[in-house]
C-alpha positions as semicolon CSV with decimal commas, in nm:
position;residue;x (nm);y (nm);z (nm)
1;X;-5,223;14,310;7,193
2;X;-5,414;14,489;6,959
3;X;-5,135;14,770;6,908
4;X;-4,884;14,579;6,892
5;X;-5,028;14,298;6,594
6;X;-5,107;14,666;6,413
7;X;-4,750;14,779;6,441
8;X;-4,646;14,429;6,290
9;X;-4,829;14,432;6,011
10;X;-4,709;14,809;5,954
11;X;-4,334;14,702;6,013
12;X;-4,406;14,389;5,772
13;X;-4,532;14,664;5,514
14;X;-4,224;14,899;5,565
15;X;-3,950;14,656;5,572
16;X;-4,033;14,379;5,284
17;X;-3,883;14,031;5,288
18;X;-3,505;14,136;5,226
19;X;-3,494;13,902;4,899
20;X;-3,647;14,136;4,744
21;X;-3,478;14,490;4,849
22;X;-3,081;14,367;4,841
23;X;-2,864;14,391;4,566
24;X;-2,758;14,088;4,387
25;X;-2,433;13,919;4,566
26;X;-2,155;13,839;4,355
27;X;-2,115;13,386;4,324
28;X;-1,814;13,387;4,468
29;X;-1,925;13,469;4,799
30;X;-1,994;13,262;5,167
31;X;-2,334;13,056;5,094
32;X;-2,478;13,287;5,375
33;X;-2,389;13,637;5,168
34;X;-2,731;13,719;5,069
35;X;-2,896;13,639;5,379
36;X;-2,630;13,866;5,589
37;X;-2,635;14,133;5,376
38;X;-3,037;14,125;5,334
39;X;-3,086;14,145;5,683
40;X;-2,824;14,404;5,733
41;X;-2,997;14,638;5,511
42;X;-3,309;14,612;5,645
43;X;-3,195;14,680;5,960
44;X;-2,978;14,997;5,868
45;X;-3,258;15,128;5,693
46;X;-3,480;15,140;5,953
47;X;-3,452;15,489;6,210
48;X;-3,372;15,381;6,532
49;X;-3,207;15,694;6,697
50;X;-3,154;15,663;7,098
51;X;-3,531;15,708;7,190
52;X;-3,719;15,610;6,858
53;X;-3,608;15,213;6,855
54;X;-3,921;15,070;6,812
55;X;-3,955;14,972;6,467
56;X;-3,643;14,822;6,502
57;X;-3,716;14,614;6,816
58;X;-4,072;14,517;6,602
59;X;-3,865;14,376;6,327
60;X;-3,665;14,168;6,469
61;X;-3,938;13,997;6,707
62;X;-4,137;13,939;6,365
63;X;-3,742;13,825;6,189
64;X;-3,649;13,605;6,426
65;X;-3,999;13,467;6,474
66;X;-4,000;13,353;6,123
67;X;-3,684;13,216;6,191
68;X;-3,859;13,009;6,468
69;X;-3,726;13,170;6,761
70;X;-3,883;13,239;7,101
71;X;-3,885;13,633;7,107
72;X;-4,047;13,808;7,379
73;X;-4,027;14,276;7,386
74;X;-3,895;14,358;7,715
75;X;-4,071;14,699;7,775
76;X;-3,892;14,984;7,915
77;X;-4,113;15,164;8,259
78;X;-4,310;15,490;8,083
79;X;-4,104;15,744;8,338
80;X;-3,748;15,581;8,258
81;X;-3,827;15,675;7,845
82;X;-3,660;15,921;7,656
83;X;-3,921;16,011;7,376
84;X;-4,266;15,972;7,319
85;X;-4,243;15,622;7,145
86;X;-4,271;15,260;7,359
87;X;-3,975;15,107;7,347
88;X;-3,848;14,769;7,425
89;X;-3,560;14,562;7,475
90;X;-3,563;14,212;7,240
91;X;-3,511;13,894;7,402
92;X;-3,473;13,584;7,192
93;X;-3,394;13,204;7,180
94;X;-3,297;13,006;6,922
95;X;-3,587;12,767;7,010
96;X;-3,923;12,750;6,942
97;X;-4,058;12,735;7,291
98;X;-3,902;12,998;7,504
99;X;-3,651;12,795;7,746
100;X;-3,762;12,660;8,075
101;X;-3,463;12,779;8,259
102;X;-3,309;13,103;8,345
103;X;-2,959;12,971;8,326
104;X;-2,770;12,995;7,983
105;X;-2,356;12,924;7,929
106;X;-2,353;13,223;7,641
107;X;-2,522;13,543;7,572
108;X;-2,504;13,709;7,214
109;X;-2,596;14,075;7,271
110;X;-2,575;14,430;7,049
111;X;-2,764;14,763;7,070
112;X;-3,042;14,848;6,850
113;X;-3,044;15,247;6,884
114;X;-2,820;15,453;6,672
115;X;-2,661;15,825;6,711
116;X;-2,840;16,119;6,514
117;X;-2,835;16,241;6,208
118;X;-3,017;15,942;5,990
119;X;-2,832;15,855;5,701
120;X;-2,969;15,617;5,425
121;X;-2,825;15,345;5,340
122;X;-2,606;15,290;5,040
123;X;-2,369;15,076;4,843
124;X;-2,061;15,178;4,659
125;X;-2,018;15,114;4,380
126;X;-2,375;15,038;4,222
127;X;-2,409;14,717;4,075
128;X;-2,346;14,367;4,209
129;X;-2,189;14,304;4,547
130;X;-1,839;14,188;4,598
131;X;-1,603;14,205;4,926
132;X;-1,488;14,545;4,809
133;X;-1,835;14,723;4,800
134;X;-1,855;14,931;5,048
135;X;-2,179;14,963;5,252
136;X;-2,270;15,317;5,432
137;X;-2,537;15,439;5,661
138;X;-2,607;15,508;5,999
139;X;-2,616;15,270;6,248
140;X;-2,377;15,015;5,901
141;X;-2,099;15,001;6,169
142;X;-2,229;15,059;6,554
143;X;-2,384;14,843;6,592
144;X;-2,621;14,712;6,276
145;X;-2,343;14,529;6,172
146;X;-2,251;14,335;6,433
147;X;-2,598;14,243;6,520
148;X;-2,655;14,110;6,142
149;X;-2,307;13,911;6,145
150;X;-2,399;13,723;6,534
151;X;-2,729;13,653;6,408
152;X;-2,644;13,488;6,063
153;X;-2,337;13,284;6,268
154;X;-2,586;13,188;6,540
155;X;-2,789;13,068;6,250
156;X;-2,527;12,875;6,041
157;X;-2,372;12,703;6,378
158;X;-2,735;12,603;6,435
159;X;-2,848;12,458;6,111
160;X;-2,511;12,274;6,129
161;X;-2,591;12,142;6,441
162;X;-2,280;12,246;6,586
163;X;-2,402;12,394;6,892
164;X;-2,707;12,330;7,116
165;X;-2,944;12,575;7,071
166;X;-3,055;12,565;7,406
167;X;-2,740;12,712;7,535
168;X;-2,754;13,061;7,394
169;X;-2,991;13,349;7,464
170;X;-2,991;13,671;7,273
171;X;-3,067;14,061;7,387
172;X;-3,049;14,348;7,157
173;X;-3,097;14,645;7,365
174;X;-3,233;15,052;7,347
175;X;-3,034;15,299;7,472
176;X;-2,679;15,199;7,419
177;X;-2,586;15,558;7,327
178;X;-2,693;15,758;7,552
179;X;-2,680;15,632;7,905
180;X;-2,729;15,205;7,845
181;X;-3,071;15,212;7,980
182;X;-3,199;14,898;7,780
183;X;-2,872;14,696;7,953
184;X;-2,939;14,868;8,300
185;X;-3,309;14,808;8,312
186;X;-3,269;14,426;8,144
187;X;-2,966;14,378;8,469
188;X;-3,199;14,523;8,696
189;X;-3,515;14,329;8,590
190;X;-3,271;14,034;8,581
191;X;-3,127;14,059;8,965
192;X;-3,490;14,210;9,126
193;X;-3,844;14,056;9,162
194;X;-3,968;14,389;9,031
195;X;-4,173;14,263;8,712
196;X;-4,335;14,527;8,405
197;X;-4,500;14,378;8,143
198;X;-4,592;14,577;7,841
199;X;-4,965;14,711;7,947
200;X;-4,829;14,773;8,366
201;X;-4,963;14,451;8,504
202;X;-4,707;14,147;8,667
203;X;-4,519;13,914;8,427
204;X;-4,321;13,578;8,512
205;X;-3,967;13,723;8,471
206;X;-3,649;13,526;8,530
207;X;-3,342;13,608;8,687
208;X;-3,118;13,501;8,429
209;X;-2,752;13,430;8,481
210;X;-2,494;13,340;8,173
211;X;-2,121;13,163;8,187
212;X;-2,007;13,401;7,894
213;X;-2,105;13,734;7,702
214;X;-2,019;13,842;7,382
215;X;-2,082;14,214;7,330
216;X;-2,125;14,362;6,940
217;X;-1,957;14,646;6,926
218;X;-1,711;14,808;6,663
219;X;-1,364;14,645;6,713
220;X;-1,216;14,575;6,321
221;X;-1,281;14,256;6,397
222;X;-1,020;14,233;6,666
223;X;-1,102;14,037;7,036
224;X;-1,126;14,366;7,262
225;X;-0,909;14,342;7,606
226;X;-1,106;14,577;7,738
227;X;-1,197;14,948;7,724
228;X;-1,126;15,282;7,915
229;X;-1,406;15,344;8,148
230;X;-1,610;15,745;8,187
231;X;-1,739;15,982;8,396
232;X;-1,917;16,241;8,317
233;X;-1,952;16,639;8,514
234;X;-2,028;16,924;8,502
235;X;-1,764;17,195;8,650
236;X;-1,905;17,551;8,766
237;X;-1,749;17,889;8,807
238;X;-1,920;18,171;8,984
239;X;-1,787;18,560;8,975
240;X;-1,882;18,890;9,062
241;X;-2,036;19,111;8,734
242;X;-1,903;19,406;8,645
243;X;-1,764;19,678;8,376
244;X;-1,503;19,494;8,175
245;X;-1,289;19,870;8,204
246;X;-1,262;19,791;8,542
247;X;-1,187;19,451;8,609
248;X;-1,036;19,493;8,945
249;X;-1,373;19,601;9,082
250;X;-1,532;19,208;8,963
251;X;-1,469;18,837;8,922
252;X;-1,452;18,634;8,604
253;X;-1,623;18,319;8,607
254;X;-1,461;18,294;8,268
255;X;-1,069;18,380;8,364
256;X;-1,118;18,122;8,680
257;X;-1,279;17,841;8,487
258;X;-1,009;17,835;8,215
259;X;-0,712;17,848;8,476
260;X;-0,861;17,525;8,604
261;X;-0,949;17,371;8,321
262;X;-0,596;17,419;8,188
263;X;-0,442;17,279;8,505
264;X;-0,672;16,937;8,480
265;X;-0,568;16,909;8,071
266;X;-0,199;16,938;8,192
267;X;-0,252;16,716;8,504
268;X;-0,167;16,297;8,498
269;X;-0,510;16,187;8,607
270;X;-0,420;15,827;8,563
271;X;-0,249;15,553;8,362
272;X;-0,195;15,230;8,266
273;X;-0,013;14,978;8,016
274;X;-0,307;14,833;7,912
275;X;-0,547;15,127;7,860
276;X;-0,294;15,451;7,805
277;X;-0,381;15,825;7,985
278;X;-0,697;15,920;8,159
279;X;-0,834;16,206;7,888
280;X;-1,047;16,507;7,956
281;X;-1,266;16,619;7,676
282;X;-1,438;16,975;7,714
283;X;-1,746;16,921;7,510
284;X;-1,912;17,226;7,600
285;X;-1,829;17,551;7,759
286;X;-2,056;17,875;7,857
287;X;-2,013;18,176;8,012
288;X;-2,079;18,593;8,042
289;X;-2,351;18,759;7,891
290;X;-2,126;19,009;7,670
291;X;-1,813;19,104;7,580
292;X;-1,797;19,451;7,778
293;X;-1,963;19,274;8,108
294;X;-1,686;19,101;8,357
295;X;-1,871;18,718;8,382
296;X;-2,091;18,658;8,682
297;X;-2,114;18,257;8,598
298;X;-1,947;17,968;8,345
299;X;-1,926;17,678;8,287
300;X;-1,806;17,326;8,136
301;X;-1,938;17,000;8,036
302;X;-1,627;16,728;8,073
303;X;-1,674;16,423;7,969
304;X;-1,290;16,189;8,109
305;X;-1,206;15,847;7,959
306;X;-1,068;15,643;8,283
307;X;-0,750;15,429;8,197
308;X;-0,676;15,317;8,582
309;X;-0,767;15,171;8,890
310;X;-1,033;14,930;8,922
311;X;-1,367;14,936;8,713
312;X;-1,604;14,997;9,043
313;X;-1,355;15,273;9,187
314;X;-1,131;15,377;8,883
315;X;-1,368;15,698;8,766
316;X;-1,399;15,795;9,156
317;X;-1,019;15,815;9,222
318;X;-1,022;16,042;8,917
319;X;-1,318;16,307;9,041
320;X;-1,083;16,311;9,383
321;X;-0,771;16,465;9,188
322;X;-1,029;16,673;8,987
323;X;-1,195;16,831;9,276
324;X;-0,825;16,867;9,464
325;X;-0,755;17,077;9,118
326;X;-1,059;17,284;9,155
327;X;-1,009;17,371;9,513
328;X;-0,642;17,427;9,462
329;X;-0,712;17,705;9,233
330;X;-0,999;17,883;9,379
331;X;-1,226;17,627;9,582
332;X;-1,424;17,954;9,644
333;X;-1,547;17,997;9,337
334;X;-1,516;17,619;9,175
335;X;-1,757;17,323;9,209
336;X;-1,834;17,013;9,003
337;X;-2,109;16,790;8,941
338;X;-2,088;16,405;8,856
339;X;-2,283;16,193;8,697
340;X;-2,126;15,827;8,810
341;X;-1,915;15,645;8,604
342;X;-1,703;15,343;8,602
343;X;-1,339;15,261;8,569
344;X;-1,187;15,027;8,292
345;X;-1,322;14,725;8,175
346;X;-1,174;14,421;8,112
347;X;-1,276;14,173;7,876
348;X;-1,126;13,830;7,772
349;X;-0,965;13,832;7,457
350;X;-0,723;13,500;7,477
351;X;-0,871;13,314;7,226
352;X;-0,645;13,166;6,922
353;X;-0,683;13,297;6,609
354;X;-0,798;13,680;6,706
355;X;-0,592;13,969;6,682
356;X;-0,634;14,154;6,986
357;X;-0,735;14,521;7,097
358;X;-0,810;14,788;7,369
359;X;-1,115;15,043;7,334
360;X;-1,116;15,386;7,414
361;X;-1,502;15,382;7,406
362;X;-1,763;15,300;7,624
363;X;-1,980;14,987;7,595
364;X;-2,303;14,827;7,766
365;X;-2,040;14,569;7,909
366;X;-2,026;14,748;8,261
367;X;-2,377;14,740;8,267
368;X;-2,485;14,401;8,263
369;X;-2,422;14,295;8,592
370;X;-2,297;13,950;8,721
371;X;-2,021;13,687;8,728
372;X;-2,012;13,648;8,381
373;X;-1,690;13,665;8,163
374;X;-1,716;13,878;7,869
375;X;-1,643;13,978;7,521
376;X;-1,626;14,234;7,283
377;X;-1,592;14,141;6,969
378;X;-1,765;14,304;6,603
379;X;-1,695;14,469;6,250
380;X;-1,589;14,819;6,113
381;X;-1,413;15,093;6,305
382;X;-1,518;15,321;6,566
383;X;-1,349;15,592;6,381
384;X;-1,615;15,618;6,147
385;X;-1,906;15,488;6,351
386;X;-2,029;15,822;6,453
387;X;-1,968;16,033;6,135
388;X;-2,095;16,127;5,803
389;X;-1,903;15,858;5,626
390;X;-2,018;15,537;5,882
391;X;-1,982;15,251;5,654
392;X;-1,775;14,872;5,622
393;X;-1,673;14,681;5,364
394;X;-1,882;14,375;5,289
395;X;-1,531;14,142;5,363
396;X;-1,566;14,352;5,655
397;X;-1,949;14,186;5,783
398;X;-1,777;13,853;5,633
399;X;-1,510;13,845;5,857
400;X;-1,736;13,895;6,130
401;X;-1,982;13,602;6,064
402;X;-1,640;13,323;6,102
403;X;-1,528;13,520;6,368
404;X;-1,839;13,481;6,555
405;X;-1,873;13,157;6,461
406;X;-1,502;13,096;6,601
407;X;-1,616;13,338;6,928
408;X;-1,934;13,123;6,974
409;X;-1,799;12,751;6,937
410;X;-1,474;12,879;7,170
411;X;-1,741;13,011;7,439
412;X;-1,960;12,713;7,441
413;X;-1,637;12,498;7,490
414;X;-1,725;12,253;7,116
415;X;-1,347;12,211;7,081
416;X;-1,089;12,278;6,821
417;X;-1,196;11,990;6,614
418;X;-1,553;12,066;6,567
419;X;-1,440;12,423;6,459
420;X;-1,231;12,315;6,215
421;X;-1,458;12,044;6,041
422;X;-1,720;12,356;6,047
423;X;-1,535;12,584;5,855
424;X;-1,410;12,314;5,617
425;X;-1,738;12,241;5,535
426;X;-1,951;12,442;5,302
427;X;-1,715;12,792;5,339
């Protein structure tokens, strides 16, 4: 434990108590203001790109133990890491004792890891904060946000003792961004009796099972139907080399990749009402060696947003009518690689009082695995999430807080009633 108390007491000396590092909120804000956006910056300033999240997992055990929560770091196995840093999955419970059973009715759940480049974080303008300052930074929309906004409504539902704390777990996942490893190994961990602890030896680990999920994820604070689901491959050309003055004499890898690439752009892969057209996006193509040689090889790195069929077989029914194109045009020189997928996702999203939306993103919803009913459900826009200019309006975190409070209280079943007395209490 030795490493780990050291990397507290270095996280405690990076990341100061956030009343003294956040600007000073304007009085006419939500009596939780300060706290949401103190937390919020602390959270966007700390680095936590896919493979370096574990000053951010070490924060929040060491937050939400002074909030006197049960946290526990769920490590991620040495061979299934990404970079040279440990990193760990954060489980929590609103209680001081860490729950008895495995059984919960909600889970609150958001990804810790964050798309490169950093970018520090910032307010605009300088000087006090009011709803229209606007907050920027990486990781200030997907998903830092959302995971400050659940855990200042868990907080303010609990205080008000308008839920039982006993019902709700939390788990704020690694990985998200790249290929949802935290939420795949936490499933797996969840549904196996294989059991890691931190330092390789056996730990008690629960199969835990939950009524309801509500994912944090960039939706502009709109109750996500769903999302389009992805599949990712990889879609190789081979040819015959030779002088480009005499192309009858080779092949180009080049001239047959493109002819089939155009034919799968200009092909209906899939549709539906809810989730639009199955889209192909060519993130990455390579091929020949010069421009006088005739291409030997090529090749393109696809990456298709899955709008139909179910989510277990949706992304396979689309590889079939992308392989039937490849082979179509010169099956010969064509073949693809894939690297799974899923088809759409559906999430619940009839709940009064919530505009509604569909994603064209992917989420770690697929990947938690069970009978659960989810949702998907945070602040900002995906639009910027990934960008130079990631960044939310503090209205925009505000917003989030009542409408995970109104998300939460739904889930747990409390009643219109209770809801309503809540918010026309001290907000």
């Amino acid at each position: 434990m030795k490493r780990i108390s050291q990397a507290l007491l270095l996280c405690s000396a990076l990341y100061p108590p956030a009343a003294h590092a956040t600007p000073t909120p304007h009085a006419d804000g939500p009596f939780y203001r300060h706290d949401l956006l103190a937390l919020h910056k602390n959270l966007v300033e700390i680095p936590s790109l896919s493979g370096t999240e574990e000053d951010a997992a070490l924060f929040l055990q060491e937050y939400l133990g002074k909030q006197n929560y049960s946290v526990e770091l769920q490590p991620i196995p040495a061979g299934l890491n990404t970079g040279s840093n440990a990193r760990c999955n954060v489980l929590a419970w609103p209680t001081a004792k860490k729950p008895s059973t495995a059984d919960f009715k909600l889970l609150i759940t958001s990804h810790i890891d964050v798309v490169p480049p950093y970018i520090p974080y910032k307010t605009t303008p300088s000087g006090p904060i009011t709803p229209d300052t606007l907050i920027s930074g990486r990781g200030s929309v997907d998903a830092k946000a959302s995971l400050a906004a659940q855990l200042i409504a868990l907080s303010t539902l609990i205080s008000s003792e308008s839920i039982s704390p006993s019902d709700v777990m939390l788990l704020f996942v690694v990985g998200e961004e790249t290929s949802g490893l935290g939420m795949k190994e936490f499933s797996r961990r969840s549904r196996s009796s294989s059991k890691v602890s931190l330092f390789g030896s056996s730990s008690d680990e629960k199969q835990y099972r939950f009524a309801s999920a509500i994912f944090g994820e960039p939706t502009e604070n709109k109750l996500a139907c769903g999302h389009k689901g992805i599949t990712n491959g990889i879609v190789r050309s081979r040819g015959k080399a030779g002088h480009s003055g005499y192309p009858q004499l080779g092949k180009s890898a080049n001239e047959v990749l493109i002819r089939s690439l155009h034919t799968i752009l200009n092909t209906d892969l899939g549709s539906s009402e809810r989730y639009g057209n199955t889209t192909v996006n060519i993130g990455v193509l390579e091929g020949g060696v010069a421009a006088n040689v005739i291409p030997k090889s090529a090749s393109a790195r696809l990456a298709v947003r899955v709008a139909s069929g179910s989510q277990k077989e949706g992304h396979k029914d689309v590889i079939a009518k992308i392989e039937h194109i490849l082979k179509e045009t010169d099956g010969d020189a064509l073949s693809s690689e894939w690297l799974g997928g899923y088809g759409p996702v559906k999430c619940k999203c009839e709940v009064d009082g919530f505009e509604t939306m569909v994603a064209s993103y992917g989420t770690d919803v697929p990947n938690l695995e069970g009978g659960h009913t989810s949702y998907l459900y945070g602040p900002g826009s995906i639009l910027v999430a990934h960008g130079d200019d990631e960044g939310l309006r503090v209205r925009d975190l505000e917003e989030a807080v009542e409408g995970y409070r109104k998300l939460i209280l739904h889930v747990l079943g409390e009643g219109e009633e209770e809801e309503e007395e809540e918010e026309g209490g001290d907000l």
